[in-house]
C-alpha positions as CSV (number, residue, x, y, z in Angstrom):
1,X,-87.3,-76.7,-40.4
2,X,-85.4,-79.9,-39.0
3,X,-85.1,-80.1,-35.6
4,X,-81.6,-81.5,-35.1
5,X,-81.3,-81.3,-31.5
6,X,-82.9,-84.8,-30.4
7,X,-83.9,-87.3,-33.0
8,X,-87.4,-87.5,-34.8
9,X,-89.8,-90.1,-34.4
10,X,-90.0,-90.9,-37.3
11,X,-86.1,-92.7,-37.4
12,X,-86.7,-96.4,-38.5
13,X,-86.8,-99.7,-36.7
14,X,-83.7,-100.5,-38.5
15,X,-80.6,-97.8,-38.1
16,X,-79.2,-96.5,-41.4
17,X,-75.6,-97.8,-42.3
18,X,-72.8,-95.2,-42.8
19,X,-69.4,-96.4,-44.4
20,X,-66.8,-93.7,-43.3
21,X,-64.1,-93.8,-45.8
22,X,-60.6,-92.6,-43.2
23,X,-60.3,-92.4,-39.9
24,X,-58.3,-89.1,-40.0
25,X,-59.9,-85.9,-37.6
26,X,-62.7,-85.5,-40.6
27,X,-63.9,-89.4,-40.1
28,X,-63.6,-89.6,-36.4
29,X,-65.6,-85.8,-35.8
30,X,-68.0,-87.4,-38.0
31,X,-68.6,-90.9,-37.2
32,X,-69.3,-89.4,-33.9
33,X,-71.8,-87.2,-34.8
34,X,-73.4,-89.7,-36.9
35,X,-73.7,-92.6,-34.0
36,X,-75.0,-89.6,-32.0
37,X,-77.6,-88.8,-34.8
38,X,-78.7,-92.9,-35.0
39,X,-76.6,-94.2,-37.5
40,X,-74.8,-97.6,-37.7
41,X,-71.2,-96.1,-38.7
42,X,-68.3,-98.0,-40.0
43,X,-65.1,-96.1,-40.2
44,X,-63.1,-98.5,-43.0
45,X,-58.8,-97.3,-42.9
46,X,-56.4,-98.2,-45.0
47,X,-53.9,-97.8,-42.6
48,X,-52.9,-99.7,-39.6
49,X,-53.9,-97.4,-36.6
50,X,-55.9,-93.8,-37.0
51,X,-55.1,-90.6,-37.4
52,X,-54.7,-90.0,-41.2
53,X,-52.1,-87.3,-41.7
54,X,-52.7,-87.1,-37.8
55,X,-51.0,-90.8,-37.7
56,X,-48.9,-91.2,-34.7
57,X,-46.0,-93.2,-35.0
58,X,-43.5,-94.9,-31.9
59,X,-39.6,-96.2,-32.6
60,X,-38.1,-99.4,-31.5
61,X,-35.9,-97.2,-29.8
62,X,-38.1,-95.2,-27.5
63,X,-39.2,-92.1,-29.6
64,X,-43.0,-90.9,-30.1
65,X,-43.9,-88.6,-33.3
66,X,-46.9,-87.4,-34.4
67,X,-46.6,-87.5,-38.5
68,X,-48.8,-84.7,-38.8
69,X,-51.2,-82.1,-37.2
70,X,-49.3,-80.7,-34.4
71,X,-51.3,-77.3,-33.5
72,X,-55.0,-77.6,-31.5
73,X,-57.1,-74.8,-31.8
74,X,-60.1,-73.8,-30.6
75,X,-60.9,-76.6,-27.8
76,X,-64.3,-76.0,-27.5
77,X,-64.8,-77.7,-31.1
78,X,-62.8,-80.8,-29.1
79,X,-65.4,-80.6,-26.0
80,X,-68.4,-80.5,-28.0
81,X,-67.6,-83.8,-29.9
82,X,-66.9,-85.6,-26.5
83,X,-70.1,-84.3,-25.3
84,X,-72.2,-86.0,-27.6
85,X,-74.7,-88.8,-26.6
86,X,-76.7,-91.4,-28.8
87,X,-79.7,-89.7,-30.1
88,X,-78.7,-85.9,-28.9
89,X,-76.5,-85.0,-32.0
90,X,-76.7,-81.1,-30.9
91,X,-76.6,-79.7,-34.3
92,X,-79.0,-76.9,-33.3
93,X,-78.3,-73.2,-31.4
94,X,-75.6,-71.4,-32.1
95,X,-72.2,-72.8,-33.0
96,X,-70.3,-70.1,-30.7
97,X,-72.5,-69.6,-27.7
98,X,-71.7,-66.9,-25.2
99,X,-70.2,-69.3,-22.7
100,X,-67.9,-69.8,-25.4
101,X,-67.5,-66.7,-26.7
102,X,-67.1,-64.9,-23.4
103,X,-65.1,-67.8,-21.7
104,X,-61.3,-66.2,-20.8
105,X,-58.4,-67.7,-22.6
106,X,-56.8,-70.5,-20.4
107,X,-53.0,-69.9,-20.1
108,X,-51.4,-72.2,-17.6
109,X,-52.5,-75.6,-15.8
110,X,-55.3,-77.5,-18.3
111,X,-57.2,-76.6,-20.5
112,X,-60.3,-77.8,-22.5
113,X,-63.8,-78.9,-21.1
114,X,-65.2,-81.0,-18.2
115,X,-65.6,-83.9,-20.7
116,X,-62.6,-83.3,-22.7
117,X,-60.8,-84.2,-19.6
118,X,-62.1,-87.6,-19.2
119,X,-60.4,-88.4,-22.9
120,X,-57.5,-86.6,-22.9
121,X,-55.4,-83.6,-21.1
122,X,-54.8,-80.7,-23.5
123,X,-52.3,-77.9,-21.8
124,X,-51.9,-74.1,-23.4
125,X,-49.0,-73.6,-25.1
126,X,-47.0,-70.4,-24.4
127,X,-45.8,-68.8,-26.8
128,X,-47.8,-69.8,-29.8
129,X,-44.9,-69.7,-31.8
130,X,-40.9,-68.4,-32.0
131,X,-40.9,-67.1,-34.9
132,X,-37.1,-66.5,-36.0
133,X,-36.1,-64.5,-38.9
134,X,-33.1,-65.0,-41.1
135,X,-30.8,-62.6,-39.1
136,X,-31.1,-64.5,-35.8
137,X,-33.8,-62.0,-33.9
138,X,-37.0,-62.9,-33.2
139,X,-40.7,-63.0,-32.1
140,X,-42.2,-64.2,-30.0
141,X,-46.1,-64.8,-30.5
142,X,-48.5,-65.2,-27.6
143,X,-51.5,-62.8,-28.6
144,X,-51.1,-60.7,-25.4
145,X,-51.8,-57.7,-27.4
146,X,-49.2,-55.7,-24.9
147,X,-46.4,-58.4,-25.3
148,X,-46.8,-58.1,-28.9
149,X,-46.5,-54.0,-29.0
150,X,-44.0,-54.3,-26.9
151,X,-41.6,-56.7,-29.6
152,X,-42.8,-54.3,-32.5
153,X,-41.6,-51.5,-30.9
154,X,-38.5,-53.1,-30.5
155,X,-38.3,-55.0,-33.8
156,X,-40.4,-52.3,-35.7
157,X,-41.8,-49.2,-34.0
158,X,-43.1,-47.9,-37.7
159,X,-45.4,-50.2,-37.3
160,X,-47.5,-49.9,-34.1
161,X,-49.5,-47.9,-35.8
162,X,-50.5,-50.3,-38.1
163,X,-50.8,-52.9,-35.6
164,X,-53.9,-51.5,-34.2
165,X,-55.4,-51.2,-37.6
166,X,-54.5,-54.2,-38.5
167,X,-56.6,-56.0,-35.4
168,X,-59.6,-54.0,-36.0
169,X,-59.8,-54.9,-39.4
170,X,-58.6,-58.6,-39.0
171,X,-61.3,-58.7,-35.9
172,X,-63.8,-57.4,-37.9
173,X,-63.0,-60.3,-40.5
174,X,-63.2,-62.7,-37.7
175,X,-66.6,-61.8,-36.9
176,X,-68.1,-61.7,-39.9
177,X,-65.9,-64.7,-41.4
178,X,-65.1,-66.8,-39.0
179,X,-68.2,-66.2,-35.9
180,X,-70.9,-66.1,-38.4
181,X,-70.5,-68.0,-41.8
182,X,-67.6,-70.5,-40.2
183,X,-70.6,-72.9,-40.3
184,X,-72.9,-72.0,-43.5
185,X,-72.1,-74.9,-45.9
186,X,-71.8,-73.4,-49.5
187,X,-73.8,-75.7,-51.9
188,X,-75.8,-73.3,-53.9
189,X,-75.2,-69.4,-55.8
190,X,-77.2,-67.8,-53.5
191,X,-76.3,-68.5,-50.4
192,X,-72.6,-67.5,-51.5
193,X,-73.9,-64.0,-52.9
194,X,-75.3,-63.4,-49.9
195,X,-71.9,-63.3,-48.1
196,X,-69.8,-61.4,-50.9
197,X,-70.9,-57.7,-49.9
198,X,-69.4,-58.2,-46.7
199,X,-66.2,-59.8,-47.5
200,X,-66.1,-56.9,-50.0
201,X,-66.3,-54.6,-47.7
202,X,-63.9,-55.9,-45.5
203,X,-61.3,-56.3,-48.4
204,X,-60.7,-60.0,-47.2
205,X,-61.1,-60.3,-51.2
206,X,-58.0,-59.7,-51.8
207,X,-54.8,-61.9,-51.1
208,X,-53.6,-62.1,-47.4
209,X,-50.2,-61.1,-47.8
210,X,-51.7,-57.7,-50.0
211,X,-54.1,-57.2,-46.7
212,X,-51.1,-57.3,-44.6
213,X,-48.8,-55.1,-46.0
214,X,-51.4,-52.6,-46.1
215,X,-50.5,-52.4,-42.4
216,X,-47.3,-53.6,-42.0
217,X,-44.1,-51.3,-43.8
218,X,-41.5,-54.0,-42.0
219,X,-40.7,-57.3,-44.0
220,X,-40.3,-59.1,-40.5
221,X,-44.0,-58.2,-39.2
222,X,-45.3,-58.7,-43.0
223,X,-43.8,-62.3,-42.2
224,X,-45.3,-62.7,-38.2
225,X,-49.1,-61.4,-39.8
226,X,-48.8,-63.8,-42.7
227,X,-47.2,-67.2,-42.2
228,X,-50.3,-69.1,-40.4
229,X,-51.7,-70.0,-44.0
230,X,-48.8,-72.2,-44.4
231,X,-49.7,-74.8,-42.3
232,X,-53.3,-75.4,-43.5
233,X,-51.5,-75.2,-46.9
234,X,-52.2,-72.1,-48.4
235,X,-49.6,-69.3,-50.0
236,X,-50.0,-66.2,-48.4
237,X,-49.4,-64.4,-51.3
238,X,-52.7,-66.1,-53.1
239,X,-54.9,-67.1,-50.3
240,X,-57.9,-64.4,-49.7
241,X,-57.4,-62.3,-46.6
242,X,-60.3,-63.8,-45.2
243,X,-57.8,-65.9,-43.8
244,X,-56.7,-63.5,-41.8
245,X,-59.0,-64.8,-39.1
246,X,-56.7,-67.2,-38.1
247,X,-55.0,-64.8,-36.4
248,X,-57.8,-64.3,-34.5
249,X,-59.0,-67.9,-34.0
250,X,-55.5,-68.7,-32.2
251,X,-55.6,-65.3,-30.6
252,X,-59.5,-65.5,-28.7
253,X,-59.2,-69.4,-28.0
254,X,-55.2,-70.1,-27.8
255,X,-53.0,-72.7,-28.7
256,X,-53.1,-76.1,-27.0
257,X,-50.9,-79.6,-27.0
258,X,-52.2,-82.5,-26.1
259,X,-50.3,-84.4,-23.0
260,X,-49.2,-87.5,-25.1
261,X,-49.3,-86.4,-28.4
262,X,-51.9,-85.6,-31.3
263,X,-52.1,-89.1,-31.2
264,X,-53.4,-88.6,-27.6
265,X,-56.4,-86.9,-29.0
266,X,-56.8,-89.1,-31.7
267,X,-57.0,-92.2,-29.5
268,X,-59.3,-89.8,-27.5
269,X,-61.9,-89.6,-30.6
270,X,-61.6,-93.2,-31.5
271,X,-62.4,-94.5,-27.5
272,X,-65.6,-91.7,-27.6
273,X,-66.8,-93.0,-30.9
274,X,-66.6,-96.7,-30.1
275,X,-68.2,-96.1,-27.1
276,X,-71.4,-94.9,-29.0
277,X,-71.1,-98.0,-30.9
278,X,-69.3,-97.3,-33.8
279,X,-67.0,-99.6,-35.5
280,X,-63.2,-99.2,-37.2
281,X,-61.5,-101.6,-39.4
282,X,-58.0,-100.9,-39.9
283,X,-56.0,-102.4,-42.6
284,X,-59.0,-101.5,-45.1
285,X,-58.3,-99.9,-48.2
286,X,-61.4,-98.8,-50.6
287,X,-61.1,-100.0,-53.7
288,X,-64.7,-98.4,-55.4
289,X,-67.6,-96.6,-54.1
290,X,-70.5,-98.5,-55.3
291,X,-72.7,-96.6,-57.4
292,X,-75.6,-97.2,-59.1
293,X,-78.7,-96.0,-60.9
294,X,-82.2,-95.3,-58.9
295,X,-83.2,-98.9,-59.6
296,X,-80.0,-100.7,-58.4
297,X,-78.6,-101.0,-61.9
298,X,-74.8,-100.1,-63.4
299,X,-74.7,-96.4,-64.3
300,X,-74.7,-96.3,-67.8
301,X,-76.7,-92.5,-68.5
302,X,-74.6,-89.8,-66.7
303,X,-77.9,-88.1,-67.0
304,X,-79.8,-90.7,-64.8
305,X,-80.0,-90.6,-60.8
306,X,-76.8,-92.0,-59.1
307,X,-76.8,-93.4,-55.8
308,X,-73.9,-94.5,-53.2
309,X,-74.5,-98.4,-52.3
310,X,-71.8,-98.8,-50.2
311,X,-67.9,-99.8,-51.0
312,X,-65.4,-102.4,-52.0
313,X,-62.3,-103.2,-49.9
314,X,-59.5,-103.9,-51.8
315,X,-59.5,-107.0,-51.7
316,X,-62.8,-107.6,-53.0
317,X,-65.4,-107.7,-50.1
318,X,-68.5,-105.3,-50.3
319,X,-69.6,-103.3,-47.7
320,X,-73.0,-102.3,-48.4
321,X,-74.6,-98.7,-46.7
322,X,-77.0,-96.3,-47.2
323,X,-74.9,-93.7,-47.5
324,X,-70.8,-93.1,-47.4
325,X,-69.2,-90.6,-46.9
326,X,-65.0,-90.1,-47.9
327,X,-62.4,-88.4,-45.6
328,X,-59.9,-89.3,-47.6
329,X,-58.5,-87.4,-50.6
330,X,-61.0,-85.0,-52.6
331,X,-59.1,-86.0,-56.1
332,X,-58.4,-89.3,-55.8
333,X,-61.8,-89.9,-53.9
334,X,-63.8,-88.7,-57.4
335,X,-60.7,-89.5,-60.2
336,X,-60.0,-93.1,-58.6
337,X,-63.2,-94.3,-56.6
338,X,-66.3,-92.9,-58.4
339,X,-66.9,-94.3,-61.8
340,X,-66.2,-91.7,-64.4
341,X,-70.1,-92.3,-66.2
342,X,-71.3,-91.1,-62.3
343,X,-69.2,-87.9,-62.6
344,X,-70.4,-85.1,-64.4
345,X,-69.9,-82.0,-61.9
346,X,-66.4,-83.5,-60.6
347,X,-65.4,-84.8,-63.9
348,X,-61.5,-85.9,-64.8
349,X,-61.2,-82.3,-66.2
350,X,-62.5,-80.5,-63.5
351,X,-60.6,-82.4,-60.7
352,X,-57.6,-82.3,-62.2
353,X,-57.6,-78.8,-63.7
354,X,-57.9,-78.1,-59.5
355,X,-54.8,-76.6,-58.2
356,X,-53.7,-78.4,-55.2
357,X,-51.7,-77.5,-51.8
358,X,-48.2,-77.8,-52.0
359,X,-46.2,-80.7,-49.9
360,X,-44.1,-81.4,-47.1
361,X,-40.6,-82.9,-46.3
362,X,-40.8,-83.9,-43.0
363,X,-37.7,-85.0,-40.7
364,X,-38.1,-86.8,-37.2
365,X,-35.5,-87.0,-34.9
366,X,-34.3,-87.5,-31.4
367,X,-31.2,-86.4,-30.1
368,X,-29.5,-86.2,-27.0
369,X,-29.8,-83.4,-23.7
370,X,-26.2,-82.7,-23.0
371,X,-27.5,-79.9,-21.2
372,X,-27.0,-76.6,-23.8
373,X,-29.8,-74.6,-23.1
374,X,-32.2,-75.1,-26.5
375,X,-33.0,-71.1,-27.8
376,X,-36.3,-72.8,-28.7
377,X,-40.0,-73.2,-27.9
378,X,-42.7,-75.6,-28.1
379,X,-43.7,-74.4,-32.0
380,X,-40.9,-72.9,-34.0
381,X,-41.1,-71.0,-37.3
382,X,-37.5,-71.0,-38.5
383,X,-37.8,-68.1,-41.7
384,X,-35.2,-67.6,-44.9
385,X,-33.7,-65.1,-46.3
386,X,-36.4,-64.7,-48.9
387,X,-40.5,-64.7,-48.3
388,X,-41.7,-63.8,-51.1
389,X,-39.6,-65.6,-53.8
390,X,-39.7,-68.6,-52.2
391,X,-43.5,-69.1,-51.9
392,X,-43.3,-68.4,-55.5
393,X,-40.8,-71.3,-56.4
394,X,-43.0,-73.6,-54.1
395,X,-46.0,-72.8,-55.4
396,X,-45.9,-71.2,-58.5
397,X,-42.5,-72.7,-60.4
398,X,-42.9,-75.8,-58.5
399,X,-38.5,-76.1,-58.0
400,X,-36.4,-76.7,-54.7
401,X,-34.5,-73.1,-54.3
402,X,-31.5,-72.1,-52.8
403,X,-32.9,-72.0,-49.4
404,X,-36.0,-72.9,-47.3
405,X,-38.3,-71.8,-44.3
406,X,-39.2,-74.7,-41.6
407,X,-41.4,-76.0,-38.8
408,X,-39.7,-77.2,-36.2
409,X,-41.9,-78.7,-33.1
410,X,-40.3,-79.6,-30.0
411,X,-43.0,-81.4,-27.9
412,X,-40.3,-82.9,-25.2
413,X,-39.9,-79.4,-24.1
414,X,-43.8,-79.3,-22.8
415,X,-44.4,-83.5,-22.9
416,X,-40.4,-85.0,-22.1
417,X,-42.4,-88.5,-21.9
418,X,-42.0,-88.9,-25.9
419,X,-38.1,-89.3,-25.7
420,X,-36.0,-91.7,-23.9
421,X,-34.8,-90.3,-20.4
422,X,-32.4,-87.6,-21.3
423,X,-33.7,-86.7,-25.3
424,X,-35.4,-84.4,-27.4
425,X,-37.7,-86.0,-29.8
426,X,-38.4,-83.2,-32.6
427,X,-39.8,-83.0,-36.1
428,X,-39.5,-79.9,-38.8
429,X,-41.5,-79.3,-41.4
430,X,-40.2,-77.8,-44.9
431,X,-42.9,-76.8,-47.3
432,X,-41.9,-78.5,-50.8
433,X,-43.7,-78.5,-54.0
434,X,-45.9,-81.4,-55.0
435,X,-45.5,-83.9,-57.2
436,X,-46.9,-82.3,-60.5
437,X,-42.9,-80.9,-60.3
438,X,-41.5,-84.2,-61.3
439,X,-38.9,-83.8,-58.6
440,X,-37.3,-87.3,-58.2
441,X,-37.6,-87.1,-54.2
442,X,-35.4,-90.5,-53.9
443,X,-32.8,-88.5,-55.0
444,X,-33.6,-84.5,-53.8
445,X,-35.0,-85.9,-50.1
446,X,-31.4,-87.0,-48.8
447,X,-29.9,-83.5,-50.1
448,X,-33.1,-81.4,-48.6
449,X,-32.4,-83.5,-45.3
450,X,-28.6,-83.0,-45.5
451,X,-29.0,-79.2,-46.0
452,X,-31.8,-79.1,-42.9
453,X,-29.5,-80.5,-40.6
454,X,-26.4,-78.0,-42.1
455,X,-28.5,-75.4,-41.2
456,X,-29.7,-76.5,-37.4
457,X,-26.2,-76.8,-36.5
458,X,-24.6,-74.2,-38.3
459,X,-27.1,-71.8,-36.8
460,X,-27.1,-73.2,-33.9
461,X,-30.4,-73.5,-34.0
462,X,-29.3,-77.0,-32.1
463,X,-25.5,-76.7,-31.0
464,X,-23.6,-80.0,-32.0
465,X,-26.8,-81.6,-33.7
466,X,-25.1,-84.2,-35.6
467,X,-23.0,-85.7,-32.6
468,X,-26.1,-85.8,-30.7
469,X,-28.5,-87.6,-32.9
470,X,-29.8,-90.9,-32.5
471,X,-32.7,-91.0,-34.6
472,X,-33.5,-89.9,-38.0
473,X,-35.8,-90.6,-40.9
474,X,-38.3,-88.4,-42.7
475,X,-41.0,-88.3,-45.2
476,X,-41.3,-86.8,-48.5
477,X,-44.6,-86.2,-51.4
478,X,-44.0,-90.0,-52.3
479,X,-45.5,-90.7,-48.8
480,X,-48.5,-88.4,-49.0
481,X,-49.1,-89.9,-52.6
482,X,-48.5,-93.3,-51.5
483,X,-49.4,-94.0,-48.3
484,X,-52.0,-92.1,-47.8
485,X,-53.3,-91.7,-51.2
486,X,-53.1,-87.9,-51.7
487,X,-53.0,-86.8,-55.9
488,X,-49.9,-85.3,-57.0
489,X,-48.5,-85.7,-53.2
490,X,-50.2,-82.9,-52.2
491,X,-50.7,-82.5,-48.1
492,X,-53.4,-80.3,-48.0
493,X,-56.3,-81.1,-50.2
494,X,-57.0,-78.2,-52.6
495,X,-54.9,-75.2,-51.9
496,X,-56.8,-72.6,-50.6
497,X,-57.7,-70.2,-53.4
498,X,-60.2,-67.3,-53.8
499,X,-61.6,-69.8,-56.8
500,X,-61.3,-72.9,-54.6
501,X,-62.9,-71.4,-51.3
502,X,-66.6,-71.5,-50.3
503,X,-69.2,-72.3,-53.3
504,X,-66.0,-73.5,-55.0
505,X,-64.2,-75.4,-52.9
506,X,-65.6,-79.3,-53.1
507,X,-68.6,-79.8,-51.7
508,X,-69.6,-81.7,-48.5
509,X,-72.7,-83.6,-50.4
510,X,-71.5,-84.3,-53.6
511,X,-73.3,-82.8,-56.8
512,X,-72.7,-86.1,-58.3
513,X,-74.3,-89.0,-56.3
514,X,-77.1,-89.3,-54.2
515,X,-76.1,-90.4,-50.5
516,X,-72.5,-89.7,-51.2
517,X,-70.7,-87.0,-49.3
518,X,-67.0,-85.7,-48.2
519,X,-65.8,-84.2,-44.8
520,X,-61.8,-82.6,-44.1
521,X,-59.5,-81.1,-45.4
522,X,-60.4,-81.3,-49.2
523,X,-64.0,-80.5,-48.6
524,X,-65.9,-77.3,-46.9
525,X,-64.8,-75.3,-44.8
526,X,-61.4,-76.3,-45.8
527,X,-57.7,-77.7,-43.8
528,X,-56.6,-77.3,-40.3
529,X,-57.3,-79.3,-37.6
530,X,-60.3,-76.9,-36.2
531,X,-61.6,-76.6,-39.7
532,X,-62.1,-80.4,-40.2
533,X,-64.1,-80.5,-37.3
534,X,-65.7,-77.6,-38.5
535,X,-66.4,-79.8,-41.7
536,X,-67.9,-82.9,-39.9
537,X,-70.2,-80.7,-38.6
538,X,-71.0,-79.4,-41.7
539,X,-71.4,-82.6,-43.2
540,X,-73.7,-83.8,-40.1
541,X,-75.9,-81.3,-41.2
542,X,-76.4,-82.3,-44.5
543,X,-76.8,-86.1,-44.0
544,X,-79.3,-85.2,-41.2
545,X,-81.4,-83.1,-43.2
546,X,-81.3,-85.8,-46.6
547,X,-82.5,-88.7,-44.0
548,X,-85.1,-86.5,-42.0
549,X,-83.0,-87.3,-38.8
């Protein structure tokens, strides 16, 4: 068995060259591990800066946003990357070891590790989330288990009942789910097999919001137990309950922010990884992954050995490697970088017949303090009037309806140094359907954004927030199709499915080509911020084991 925990001595003179295609969370979790494994990694971004979707953009005019990933989970995923050392890659032992497991829940001051804190300072956020529901009440979501009785006997005492059911069962998924196979990379039958008696007999077969209501008689706590799928991308009324876990993953390790920003974090992951030696080069787009036959020749037999040489930029230089490794979009990685005779496992067909996440409008703003008091917290979930019939126009009829549920993130209320003196910078989030609607977003973006802001002032959701704005702009699917080269707009990767998870969701060393391989979002384990890392990991794993590191 490879012995990951120091490196062999058999590693040559010469360091293998990685090419990292994206320096989103996947990229930077991995080019980490790799340096501390012995590679040579280049991280290649077609951006100008890193992040990805974690991208963190500042105004002329004073304002900080981060464009994407807003909720940080599990910081012990965050510690262990920053702990990492050239030639101790610490992919042995167990992935939750009791100091982790047992280690209480931090809820004030700073959290995260000893070595965290030389990178970056990540504080608890309390309460995970407001959720508010159509008619003005709300919830608020902390997992204090008495807290939480407490607001479901007041918002729905039918259901206490059901509550503690409900965390057995969910707990019981976490274990199994979550504790013991969050790790197990699904490349073959077999190893998948293994795991479906369980998930049978914890019924986290069968779709999330199903699971829930078998628990839950009220709409409003069907909602509460439900929603988190929605911002990893999935439908809670098609996603397996499996992901019910989340729950539990926020619960046993807490919600965090970094001080600064995700971009904070992200700048944390780029200063560890250059400081094992790695490289970035921004402003550098991949044009092809190089592939060839076993003897160096052009692929001409999809039958024949194919092999990852390295990349081309875009504008024509080649970067060769000896192995690369994408963190950019799953689709467009296979249908736009991979030459179609080196495809026959991720073929046109098969990529595209994959159903993918659904989109995002996204609206960031600043607006003044004028003192009102702000009914908000850190993380909002701002809920319709419908649940059901609204997931089903975003995901399954693909239209804009009548209404819409939001995001909205307030991080000047924890972190006021991302406004000018005396503002609010905020973004909210409205799930959208992706481009395979046709929607002509140059023309439905203004009206969604028009009918966002109605609906913060109206509500008072933010009193007078027209008057007080001094900052606006957003982002629609054009952006994630465009600028960061996601197919059919899509935010996610492939949405998370019972037929896209595990064996069949994309694989972390791909089927197709020798010394090629994915890591994030689109591949194993699947989106989220802690999932990605879970990924690099993953991916680590793999590489490690194919070059006898």
């Amino acid at each position: 068995m490879t012995n990951f925990t120091t490196v062999k001595n058999e590693v040559p003179t010469r360091p293998k060259r990685a090419v990292i295609i994206g320096a989103g969370f996947g990229g930077l979790s991995l080019g980490i591990r790799l340096q501390s494994l012995g590679f040579d990694t280049l991280i290649v971004e077609r951006l100008d800066g890193p992040g990805g979707r974690g991208y963190q953009k500042r105004t002329p005019d004073g304002y900080v946003f981060d464009m994407g990933p807003t909720v940080i989970t599990a910081p012990h995923f965050i510690e262990e990357l920053f702990a990492l050392e050239r030639g101790q890659p610490n992919l042995d032992g167990p992935d939750f070891p009791p100091e982790v497991l047992n280690a209480p829940r931090v809820t004030s001051g700073e959290s995260g590790g000893l070595r965290t804190r030389e990178y970056v300072k990540l504080v608890p956020i309390l309460p995970f989330y407001r959720i508010v529901f159509d008619d003005g009440t709300y919830f608020d979501y902390d997992g204090d288990p008495e807290g939480t009785r407490r607001q479901i006997a007041e918002l729905a005492p039918e259901d206490l009942a059901g509550y503690e059911r409900f965390q057995a069962d969910a707990g019981a998924i976490f274990e199994r789910g979550f504790l013991e196979l969050g790790y197990t990379h699904f490349g073959d039958i077999p190893t998948m097999l293994r795991a479906v008696p369980d998930l049978l007999r914890l019924d986290a077969v069968r779709t999330l919001f199903s699971f829930t209501s078998k628990y839950f008689q009220s709409d409003k706590m069907r909602q509460v137990f439900s929603f988190e799928t929605l911002l990893i991308g999935g439908n809670p009324l098609s996603v397996p309950a499996i992901y019910a876990m989340i729950h539990f993953v926020e619960k046993t390790w807490g919600i965090h922010y970094a001080m600064g920003g995700t971009g904070a974090l992200v700048r944390g992951l780029v200063r560890k990884f250059e400081e094992l030696g790695g490289q970035i080069r921004y402003g550098a787009g991949v044009e092809e992954i190089i592939v060839t036959d076993e003897w160096g020749q052009p692929v001409t037999n999809p039958l024949s050995k194919k092999v990852a040489r390295g990349v081309v930029l875009e504008g024509g230089e080649r970067l060769p490697a000896d192995l690369v490794v994408s963190n950019g979009d799953w689709a467009n990685t296979y249908l736009k970088r991979v030459p179609g005779a080196a495809r026959l496992v991720n073929s046109d067909v098969r990529v595209k017949a994959a159903r993918q996440s659904m989109s995002l409008l996204v609206i960031y703003f600043g607006f003044r303090d004028d003192g009102q008091p702000l009914n908000l917290k850190h993380h909002n979930i701002l809920l319709g009037p419908r649940y059901e019939a609204l997931l089903t126009e975003i995901f399954g009829q693909k239209v804009l309806g009548m209404d819409f549920s939001q995001y909205l993130h307030v991080p000047t209320l924890t972190d006021p140094a991302l406004a000018p003196p005396g503002h609010h910078a905020a973004y909210t989030l409205i799930p959208v359907p992706h481009n395979g609607s046709g929607l002509d977003w140059t023309v439905e973006g203004p009206k969604l954004v028009e009918r966002v802001y109605n609906y913060l002032e109206e509500r008072r959701i933010i009193p007078d927030l027209r008057a007080r704005l001094t900052h606006s702009e957003y982002i629609t699917p054009d952006y994630f199709a465009g600028t960061l080269d996601s197919y059919l707009g899509n935010a996610f990767g492939p949405e998370p499915l019972l037929v896209q998870s595990a064996f069949f969701r994309p694989h972390n060393r791909s089927e197709d080509v020798q010394n090629l391989y994915l890591v994030g979002a689109g591949a194993q384990p699947g989106g989220g911020t802690p999932s990605v890392m879970m990924s690099a990991k993953m991916t680590a794993r793999l590489v490690a084991e194919d070059f006898s590191y």
